[in-house]
C-alpha positions as CSV (number, residue, x, y, z in Angstrom):
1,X,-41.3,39.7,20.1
2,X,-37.6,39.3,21.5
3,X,-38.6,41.3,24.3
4,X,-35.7,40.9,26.3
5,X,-33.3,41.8,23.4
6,X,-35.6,44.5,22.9
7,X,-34.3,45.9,26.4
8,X,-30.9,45.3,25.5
9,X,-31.1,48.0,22.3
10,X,-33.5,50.1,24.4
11,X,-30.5,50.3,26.8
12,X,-28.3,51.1,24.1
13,X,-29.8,53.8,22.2
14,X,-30.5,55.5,25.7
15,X,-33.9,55.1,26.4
16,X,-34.0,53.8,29.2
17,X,-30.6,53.3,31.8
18,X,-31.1,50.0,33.1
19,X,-33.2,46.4,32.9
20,X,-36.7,47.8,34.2
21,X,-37.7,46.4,37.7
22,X,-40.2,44.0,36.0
23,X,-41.7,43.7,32.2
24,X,-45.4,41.9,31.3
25,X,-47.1,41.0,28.0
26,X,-50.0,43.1,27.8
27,X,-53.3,42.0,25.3
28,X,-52.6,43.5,22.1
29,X,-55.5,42.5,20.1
30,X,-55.2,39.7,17.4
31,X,-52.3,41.2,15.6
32,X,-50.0,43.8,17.9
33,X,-48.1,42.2,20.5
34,X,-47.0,44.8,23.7
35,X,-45.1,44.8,26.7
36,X,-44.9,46.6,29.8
37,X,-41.7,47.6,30.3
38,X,-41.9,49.1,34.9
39,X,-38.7,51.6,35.6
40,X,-40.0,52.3,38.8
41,X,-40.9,55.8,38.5
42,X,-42.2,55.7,34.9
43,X,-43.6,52.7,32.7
44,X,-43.2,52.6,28.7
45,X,-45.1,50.1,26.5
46,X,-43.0,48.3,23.7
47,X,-45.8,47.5,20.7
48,X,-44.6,45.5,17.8
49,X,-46.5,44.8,14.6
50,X,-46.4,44.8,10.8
51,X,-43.9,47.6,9.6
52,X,-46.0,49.4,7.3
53,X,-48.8,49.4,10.3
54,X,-46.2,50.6,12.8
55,X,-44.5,53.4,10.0
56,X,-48.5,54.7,10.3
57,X,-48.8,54.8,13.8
58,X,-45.4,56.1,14.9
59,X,-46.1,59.2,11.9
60,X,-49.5,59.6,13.5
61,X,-47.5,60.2,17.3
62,X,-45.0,62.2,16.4
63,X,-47.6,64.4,14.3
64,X,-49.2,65.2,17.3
65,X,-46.7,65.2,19.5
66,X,-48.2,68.0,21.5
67,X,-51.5,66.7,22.2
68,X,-52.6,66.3,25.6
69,X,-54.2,62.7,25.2
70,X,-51.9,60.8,23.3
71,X,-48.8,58.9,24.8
72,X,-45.6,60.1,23.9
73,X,-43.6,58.3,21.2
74,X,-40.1,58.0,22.8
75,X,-38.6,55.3,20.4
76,X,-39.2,54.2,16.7
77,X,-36.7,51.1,15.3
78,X,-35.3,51.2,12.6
79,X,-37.2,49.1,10.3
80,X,-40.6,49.9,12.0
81,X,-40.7,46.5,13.8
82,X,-42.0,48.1,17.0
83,X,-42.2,51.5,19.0
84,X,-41.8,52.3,22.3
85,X,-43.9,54.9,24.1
86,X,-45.0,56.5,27.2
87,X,-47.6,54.3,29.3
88,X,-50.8,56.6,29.7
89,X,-52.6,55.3,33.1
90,X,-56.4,54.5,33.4
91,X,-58.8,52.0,31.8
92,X,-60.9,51.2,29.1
93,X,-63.6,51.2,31.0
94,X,-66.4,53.4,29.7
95,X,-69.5,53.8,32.4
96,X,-71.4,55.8,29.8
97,X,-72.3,58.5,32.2
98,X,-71.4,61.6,30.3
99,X,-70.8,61.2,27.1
100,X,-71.2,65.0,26.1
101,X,-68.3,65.4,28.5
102,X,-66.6,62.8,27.1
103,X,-67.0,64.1,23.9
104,X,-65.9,67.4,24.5
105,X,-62.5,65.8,26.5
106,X,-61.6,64.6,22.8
107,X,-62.5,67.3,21.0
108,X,-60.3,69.7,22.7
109,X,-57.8,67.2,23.7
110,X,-57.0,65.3,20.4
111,X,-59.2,66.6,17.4
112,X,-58.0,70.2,17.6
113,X,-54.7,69.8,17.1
114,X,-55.3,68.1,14.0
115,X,-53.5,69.6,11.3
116,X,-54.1,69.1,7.2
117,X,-52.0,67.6,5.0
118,X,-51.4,67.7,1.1
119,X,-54.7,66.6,-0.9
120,X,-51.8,64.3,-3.3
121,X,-51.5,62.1,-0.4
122,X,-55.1,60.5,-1.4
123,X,-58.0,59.7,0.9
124,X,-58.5,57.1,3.5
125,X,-55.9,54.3,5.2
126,X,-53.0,56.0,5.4
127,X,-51.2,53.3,4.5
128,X,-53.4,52.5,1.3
129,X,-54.8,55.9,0.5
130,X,-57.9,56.5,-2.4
131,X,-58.3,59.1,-4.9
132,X,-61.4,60.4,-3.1
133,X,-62.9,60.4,0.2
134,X,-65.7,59.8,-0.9
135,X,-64.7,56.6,-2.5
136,X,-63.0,55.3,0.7
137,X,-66.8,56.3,2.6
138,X,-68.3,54.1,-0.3
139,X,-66.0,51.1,0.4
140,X,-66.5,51.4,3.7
141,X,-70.5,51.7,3.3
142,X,-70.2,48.1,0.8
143,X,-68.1,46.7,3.8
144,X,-70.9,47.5,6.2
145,X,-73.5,46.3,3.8
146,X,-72.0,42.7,3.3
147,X,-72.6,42.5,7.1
148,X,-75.8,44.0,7.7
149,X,-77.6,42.8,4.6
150,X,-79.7,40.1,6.2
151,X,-81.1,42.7,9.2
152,X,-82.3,45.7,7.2
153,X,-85.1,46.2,4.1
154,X,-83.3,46.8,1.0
155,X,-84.7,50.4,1.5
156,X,-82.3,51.1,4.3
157,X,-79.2,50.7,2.4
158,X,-80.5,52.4,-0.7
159,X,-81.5,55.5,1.3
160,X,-77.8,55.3,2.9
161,X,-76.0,54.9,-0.3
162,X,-78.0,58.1,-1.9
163,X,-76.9,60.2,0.8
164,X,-73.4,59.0,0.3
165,X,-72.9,59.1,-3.2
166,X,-74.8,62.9,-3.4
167,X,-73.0,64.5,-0.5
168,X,-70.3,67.3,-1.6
169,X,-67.6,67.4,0.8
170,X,-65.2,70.2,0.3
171,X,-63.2,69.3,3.6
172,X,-59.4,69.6,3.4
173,X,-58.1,65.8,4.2
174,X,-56.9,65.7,7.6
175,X,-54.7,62.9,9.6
176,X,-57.2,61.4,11.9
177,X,-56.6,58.8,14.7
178,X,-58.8,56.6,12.3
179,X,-59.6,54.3,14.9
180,X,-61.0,57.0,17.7
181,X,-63.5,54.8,19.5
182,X,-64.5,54.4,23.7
183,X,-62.2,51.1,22.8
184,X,-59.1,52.7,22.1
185,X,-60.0,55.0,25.1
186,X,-58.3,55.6,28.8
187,X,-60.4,56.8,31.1
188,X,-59.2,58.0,35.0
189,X,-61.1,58.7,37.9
190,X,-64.3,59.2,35.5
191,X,-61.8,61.3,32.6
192,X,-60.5,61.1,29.5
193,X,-57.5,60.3,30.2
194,X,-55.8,59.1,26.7
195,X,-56.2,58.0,23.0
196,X,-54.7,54.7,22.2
197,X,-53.9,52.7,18.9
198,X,-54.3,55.1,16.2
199,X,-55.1,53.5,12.6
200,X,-54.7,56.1,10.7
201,X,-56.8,57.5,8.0
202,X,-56.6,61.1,6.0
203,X,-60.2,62.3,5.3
204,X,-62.7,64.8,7.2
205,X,-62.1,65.6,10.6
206,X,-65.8,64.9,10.9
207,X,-65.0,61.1,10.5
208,X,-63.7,60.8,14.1
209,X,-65.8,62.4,15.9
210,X,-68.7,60.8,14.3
211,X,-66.9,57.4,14.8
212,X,-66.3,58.7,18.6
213,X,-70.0,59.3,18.5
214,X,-71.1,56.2,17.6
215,X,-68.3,54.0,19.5
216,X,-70.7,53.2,22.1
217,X,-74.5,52.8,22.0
218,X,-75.6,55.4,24.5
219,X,-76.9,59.2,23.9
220,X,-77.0,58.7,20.0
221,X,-79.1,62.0,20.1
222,X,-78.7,65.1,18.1
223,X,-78.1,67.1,21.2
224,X,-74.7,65.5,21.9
225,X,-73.0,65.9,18.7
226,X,-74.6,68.9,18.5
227,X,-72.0,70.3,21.3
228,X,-69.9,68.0,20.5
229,X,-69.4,69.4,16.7
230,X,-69.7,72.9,18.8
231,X,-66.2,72.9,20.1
232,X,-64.2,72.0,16.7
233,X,-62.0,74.7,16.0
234,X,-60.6,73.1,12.6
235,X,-63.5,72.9,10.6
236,X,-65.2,75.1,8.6
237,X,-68.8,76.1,9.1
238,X,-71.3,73.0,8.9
239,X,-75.0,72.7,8.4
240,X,-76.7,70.6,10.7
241,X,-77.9,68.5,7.7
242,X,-74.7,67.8,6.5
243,X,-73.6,66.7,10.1
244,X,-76.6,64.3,10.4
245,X,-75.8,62.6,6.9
246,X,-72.0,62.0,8.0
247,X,-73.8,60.4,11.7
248,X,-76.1,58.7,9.4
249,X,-73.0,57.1,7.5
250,X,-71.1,56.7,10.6
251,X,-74.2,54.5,12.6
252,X,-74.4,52.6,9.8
253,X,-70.6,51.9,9.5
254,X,-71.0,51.1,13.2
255,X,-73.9,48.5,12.9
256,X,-71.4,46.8,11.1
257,X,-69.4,46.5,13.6
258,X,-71.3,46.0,16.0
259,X,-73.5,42.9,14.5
260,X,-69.5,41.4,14.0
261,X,-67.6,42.4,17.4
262,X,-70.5,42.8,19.8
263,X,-74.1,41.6,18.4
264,X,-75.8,42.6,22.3
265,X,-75.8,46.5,21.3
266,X,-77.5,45.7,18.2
267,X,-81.2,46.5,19.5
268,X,-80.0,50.0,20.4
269,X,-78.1,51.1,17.7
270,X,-81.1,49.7,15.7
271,X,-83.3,52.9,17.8
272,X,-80.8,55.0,17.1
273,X,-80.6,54.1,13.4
274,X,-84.7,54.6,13.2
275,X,-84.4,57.7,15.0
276,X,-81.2,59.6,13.0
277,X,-83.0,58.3,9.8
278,X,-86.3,60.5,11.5
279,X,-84.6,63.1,11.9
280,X,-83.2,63.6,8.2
281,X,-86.7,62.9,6.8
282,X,-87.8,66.0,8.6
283,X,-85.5,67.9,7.5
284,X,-86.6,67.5,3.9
């Protein structure tokens, strides 16, 4: 990124009035690169990427535009080579102390503001959509499997796969953050503070908090999505069994994951796996 012709066009479409008092490079993954831009009074982060990737998350900003927790798109260049928006102050540091809390911070923050969109867009990646989403939970479930294969009896994935393939989901599709984990997370003074890096997917509004839910290996227990499902205003009236098969398909998505990006949580979100699977058997 030509960050310092960046500034000059910044300056020139009047987004900001002057060079800003100091600018840093900020760790953008493997594939975004950002910057810091410091005005003094405010700070805005510049985030460049592919164009179609950038077109997504840009859409996803200004679609919820009014929500508390996400930063506030200010610029979006022409050909989607990078966006400029509002810097949202905290950490990524989750201390897992109240995740119920936490929860309910993103439920009223972020997932209630989501709004529906036309069922012809298709299902899943925004940028590649599906004709079901059911199909893009399937793909996803294969993805997972290709991973986890070698740590779980073949009856583990069968048993996931039948509740996949035989649940009916008669959700409208939603744009979701897609990417709503403690990762992508700011937290201040102990709050949820923002939602960062939105990837975004059109499915069930479900699918985030779930994936929120599952993010981090602590308080997997039916009693915390329980109120955390509790304070969703967009979503029609669930069963709990239907809940627990979409946490079911969301831990498992997760081990995935997990066994890739951080292989140390895998002992606990194998307990939680065992227990979630418990609690379905009971129910039937």
């Amino acid at each position: 990124m030509e960050i310092q012709k960046i500034i000059k066009q910044l300056i020139h479409n009047h987004i900001i009035n002057s060079e800003p008092m100091e600018y840093k490079q900020l760790n953008g993954g493997t594939v975004s690169e950002l910057y810091l831009l410091n005005m003094g009074d405010c700070k805005y982060v510049v985030k460049s990427n592919a164009p179609q990737i950038i077109k997504s998350e840009a859409s996803f900003l200004y679609h919820y535009r009014n929500s508390p927790l996400l930063p506030k798109l200010l610029f979006v260049e022409n050909s989607y080579k990078y966006i400029v928006y509002s810097f949202i102050v905290g950490s990524t540091n989750y201390d897992r102390e109240n995740k119920k809390e936490m929860l309910k911070q993103l439920v009223q923050g972020l997932q209630n503001h989501y709004k529906s969109v036309p069922k012809d867009v298709g299902w899943g990646w925004a940028d590649q959509p599906q004709d079901s989403w059911q199909s893009f939970l399937l793909d996803e479930i294969m993805a997972a499997k290709d991973i986890i294969h070698s740590r779980f009896d073949y009856h583990h994935h069968d048993f996931l796969l039948t509740i996949a393939q035989n649940m009916n989901n008669e959700s409208k599709p939603y744009l979701l953050h897609g990417d709503c984990g403690v990762h992508n997370f700011i937290f201040n003074n102990g709050q949820l503070n923002g939602v960062i890096d939105p990837t975004p997917v059109i499915g069930d509004p479900l699918f985030d908090l779930i994936y929120a839910f599952c993010s981090s290996p602590d308080d997997l227990t039916k009693e915390t999505i329980d109120s955390a499902a509790s304070h969703l205003t967009n979503k029609h009236e669930i069963s709990h069994s239907f809940l627990y098969k979409n946490v079911l398909i969301g831990l498992y998505l997760r081990l995935g994951a997990c066994i890739k990006h951080h292989p140390h949580d895998f002992e606990e979100y194998y307990k939680a796996w065992n227990y979630w699977c418990n609690q379905l058997q009971k129910m039937h």
